[in-house]
N, C-alpha and C positions, 0 to 999 in steps of 0.2 A: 344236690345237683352236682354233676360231675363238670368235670374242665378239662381241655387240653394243656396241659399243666406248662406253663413257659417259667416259673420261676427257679426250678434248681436245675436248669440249666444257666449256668451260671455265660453270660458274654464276657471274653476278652477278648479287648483289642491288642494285639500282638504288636505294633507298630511299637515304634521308639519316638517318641514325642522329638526326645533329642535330636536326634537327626533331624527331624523335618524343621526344626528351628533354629539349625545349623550352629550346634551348641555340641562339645563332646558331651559323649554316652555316659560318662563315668564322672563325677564331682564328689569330692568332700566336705563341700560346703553341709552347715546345719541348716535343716529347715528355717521358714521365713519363721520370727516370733511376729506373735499377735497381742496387740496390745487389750487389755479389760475392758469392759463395758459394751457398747450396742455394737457390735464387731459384725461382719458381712451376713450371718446368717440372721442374725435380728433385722438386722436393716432389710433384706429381703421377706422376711416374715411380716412385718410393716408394712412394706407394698401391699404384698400379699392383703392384708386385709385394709388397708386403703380401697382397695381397687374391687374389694368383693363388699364395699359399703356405698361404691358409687353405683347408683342408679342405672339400671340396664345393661350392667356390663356380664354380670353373671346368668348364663342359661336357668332358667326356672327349673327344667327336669333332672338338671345334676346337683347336688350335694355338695358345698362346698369343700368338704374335708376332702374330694379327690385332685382339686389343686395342692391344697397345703401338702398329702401323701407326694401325690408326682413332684412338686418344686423341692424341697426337702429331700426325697430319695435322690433326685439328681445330685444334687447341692454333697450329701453324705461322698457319694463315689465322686465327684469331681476331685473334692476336698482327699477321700481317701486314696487316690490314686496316687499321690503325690504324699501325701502323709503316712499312710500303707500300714496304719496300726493292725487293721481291723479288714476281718473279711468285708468283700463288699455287698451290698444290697443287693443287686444284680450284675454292674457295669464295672469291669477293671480295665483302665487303660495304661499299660506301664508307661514311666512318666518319669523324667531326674527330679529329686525332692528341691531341683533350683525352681521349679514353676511354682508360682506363685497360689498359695493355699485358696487366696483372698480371690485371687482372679478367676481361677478355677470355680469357684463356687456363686460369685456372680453373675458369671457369662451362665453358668448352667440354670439359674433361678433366671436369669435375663431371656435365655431360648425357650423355655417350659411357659414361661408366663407369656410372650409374643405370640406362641401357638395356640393358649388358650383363650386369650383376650388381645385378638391383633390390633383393634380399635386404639387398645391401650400404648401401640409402640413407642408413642414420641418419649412415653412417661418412663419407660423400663430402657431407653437410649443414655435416655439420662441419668438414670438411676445406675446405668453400669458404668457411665463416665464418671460420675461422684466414685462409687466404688473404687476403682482404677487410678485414681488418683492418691499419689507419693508410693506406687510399687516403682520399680525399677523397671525400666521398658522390657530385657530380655524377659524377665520374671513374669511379667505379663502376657506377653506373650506364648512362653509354654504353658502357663496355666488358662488361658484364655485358648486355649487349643482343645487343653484337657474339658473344660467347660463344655466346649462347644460340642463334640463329640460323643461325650456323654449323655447329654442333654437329645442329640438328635438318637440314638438308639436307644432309651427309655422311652419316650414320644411314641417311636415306632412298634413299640412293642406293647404300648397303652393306646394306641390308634384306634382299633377294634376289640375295646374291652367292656363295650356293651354298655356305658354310660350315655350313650349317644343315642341309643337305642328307644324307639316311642313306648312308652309306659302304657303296657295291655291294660285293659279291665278288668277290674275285680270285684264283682256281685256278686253277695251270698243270698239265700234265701231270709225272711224274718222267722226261723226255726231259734228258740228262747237260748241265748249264749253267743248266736249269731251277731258280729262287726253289722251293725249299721254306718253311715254316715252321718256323723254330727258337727254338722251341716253336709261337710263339702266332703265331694266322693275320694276314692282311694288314691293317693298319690305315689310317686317313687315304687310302681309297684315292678318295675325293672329293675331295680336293685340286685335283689336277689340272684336273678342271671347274669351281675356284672364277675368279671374278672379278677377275684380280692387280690391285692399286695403282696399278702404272706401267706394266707390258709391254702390249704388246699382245695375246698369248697364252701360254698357260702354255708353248707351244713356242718362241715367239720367239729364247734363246737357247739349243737344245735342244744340247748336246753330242754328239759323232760318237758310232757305238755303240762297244762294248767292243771290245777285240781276242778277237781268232778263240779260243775254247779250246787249239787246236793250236800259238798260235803262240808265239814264242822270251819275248814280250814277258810273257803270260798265266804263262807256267810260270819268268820269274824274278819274278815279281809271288806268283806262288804259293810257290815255295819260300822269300818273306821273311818274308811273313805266316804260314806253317805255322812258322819257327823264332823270332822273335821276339815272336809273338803268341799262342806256346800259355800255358796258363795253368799251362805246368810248364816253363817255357821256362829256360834256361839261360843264354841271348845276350842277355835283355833284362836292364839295369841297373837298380837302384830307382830312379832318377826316373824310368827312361820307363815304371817301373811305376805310380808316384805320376800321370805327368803322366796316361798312358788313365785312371788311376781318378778323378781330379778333371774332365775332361771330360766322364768317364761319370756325374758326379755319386755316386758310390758314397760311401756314409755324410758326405753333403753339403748340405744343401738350395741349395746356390749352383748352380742350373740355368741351364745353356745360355740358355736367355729372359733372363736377370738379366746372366749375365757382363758382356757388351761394353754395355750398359747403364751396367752402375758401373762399366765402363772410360772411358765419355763424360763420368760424371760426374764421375769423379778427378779428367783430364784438362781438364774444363771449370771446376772448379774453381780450381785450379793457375793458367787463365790466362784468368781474371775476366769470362767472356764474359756476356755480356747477355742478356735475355730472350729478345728478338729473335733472336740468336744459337746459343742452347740451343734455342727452338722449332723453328729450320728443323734443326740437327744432329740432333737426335733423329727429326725425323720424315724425314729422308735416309736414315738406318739405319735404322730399323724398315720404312719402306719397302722398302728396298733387302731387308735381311734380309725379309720376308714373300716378295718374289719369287725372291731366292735362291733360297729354301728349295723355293718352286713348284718352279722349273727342275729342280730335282734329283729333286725327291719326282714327277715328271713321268717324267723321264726314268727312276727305277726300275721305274717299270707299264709302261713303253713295251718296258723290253729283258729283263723281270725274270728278272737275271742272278743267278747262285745266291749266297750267302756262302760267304765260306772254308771254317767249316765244316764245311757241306753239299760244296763244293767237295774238300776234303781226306780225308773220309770216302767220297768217292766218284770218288777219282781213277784210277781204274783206267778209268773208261767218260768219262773225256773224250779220248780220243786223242792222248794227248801222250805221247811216251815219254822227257818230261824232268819227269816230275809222279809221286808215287808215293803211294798214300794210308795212312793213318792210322786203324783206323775205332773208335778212341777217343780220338782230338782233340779237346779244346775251347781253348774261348776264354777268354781272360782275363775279358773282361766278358760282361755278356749283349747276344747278337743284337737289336737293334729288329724289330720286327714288319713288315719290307718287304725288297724287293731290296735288293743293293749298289749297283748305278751307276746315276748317280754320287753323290760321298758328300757328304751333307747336310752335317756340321762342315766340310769343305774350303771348300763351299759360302758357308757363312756368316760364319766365320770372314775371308774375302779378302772378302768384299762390305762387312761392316764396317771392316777394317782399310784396304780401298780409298774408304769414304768420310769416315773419319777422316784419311787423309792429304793427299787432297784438299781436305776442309773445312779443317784448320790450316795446309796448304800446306807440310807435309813430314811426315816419316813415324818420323823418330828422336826422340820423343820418348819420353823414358823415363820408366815408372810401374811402380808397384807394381802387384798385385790377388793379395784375398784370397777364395780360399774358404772357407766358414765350416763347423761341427761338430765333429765328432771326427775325420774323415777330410781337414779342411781342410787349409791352407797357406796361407803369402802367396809370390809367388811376382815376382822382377824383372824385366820387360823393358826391351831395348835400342828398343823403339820396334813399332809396330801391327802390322807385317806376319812379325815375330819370335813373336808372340801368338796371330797367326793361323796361320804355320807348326806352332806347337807344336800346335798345335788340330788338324792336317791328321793330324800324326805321331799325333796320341797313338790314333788310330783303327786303325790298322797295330800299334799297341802292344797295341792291345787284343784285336787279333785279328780285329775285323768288318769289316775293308777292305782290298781288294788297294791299293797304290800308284795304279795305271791308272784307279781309281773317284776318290783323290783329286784326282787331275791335274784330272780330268777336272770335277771342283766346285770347285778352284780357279778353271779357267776360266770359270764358269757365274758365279759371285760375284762376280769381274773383271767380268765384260759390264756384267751386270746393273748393277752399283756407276757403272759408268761411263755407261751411258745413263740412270738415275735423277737422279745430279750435271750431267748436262749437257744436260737436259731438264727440269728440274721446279725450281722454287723457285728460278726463275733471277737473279740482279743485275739492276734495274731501270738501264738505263743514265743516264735522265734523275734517276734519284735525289740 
């Protein structure tokens, strides 16, 4: 799919923040410091998913990660306006490094999030008062300018980017290989036509198709997910039964949107990073994560290749005679409402894990993560791409993905992860 392409056309607001806050043009003051631990951009990422765990507040037909993306990208150029390490995401507003980092970056997560969830204001009023509290009135002020600013010209330019858009139909014939629904019909099938972040089209890093139903590849792909994935299965162990249920969120509220989220924030914690530092990380991965997620949820409407399931129960009319069917198989978890290939968690999972490793500049850093309720767990890794592996498996554990769908959104996450990092928000050399 093509686009009218609005991202490298890069906005600058030309205006002199200074001036309008009747402050001189010119200071030698040093940037504000920031002190460690849950500093503005975590505290806004908390909302953030506060407010997408409260009941009714999130639109059904969008995708959570297009918040986290938009709040985040703002939060990045508010912060870098004023900090000015790093190219910006889209928005640069020249700005004295006297405005405050902290203010800039909560008024702009403060404006993103009233627009998407107005219901919410009283809670994001207050959340920016907290914020705003012990800066120095001027300081706030220019940054709270810069905020604000930013925040409305990002909006504007994600206004009509087709998440809003009613999710067409998508019926295929029952031709053997054919997406049935299991149960419930196609969903988020507008996605595809949304606006990505960074790529240039939802196809940009489209993955090869699937292998042939006939062939060697499909039918040992098929007979691992029909033994390790049924939901009577004998060959899977209780963790890989625990790990598909904690990815599948099953008696969980720690949802896929949250995870690698408060995996940044552990992580970012841990090693005392800076506003500055937290703004562009977080809005790398949700970036990155939003487009991911495109390429995949793209390429399922493109080939829409059946689930194991459907596949298992109806092996007898794919033409393999290394495949034999089942036709009371299920699956450990419940099917999502779309194709298999390729697989969204592989997807997401390597696109995060690939730009955490990048951002700290290595990969073995070991952290905890806990999912929370009754079905929770905390669970150790040996460092992001161990996290993200487990993520790829536990979808094969649960029965709703050949091996061939994961590969195949590992590599999708990879790309993506890797032309986001080494395009966008890039090290100002003259800095």
């Amino acid at each position: 799919m093509k686009y009218k392409q609005l991202l490298p056309c890069l906005l600058t607001i030309t205006l002199s923040l200074c001036l309008v806050m009747n402050v001189p043009a010119q200071d030698n003051d040093p940037p504000e410091s920031v002190p460690p631990g849950e500093n503005v951009v975590l505290l806004w990422n908390r909302v953030l998913q506060e407010t997408i765990r409260t009941s009714g507040q999130h639109p059904p037909t969008i995708f959570p990660v297009r918040s986290f993306a938009l709040m985040h990208a703002a939060m990045f150029d508010a912060v870098n306006s004023i900090e000015g390490s790093h190219t910006p995401y889209l928005i640069e507003v020249h700005a004295s490094r006297r405005g405050s980092q902290e203010a800039a970056a909560a008024k702009a997560a403060h404006d993103v999030l009233v627009a998407l969830y107005p219901t919410r204001r009283d809670v994001f009023d207050a959340e920016l008062t907290n914020s705003l509290n012990g800066i120095l009135p001027n300081r706030a002020r220019q940054g709270i300018r810069v905020g604000e600013l930013v925040a409305e010209k990002l909006l504007a330019v994600r206004a009509n980017d087709g998440w809003n858009a009613t999710p067409p139909p998508y019926v295929l014939p029952l031709t053997p290989g054919n997406w049935q629904p299991a149960p419930a019909p196609a969903g988020f099938t507008h996605y595809p036509a949304v606006l990505p972040f960074a790529m240039t089209s939802s196809t940009q890093f489209a993955p090869n198709p699937p292998p042939a139903l006939t062939s060697a590849e499909y039918a040992a792909d098929f007979n691992e997910v029909k033994e390790i994935g049924s939901a009577t299965s004998t060959t899977r162990t209780a963790d890989q039964t625990q790990v598909a249920r904690l990815w599948a969120n099953v008696d969980t509220p720690t949802t896929i949107w949250f995870v690698w989220n408060n995996v940044a924030r552990t992580v970012a914690i841990s090693r005392n990073n800076t506003t500055a530092e937290n703004a562009r990380l977080f809005a790398l991965m949700n970036i990155s994560f939003h487009d991911a997620l495109q390429t995949t949820m793209t390429s399922k409407f493109v080939h829409g290749l059946w689930r194991p399931v459907t596949a298992i129960r109806r092996a007898d009319e794919d033409g393999n005679p290394d495949t034999a069917p089942d036709a009371n198989w299920s699956s450990l978890i419940g099917n999502p409402p779309y194709p298999t290939y390729a697989g969204n968690h592989a997807a997401i999972g390597t696109s995060q894990s690939t730009i955490l490793g990048l951002f700290f500049g290595r990969d073995d850093i070991r952290f905890e993560h806990t999912w929370e309720g009754a079905g929770g767990a905390t669970r150790s890794y040996p460092g992001f791409t161990a996290m993200a592996n487990e993520e790829e498996r536990s979808r094969v554990y649960g029965g709703i993905h050949f091996t061939f769908d994961q590969t195949a959104g590992q590599s999708a996450g990879r790309n993506v992860a890797n032309y986001v990092f080494l395009n966008f928000m890039k090290p100002r050399r003259d800095h």
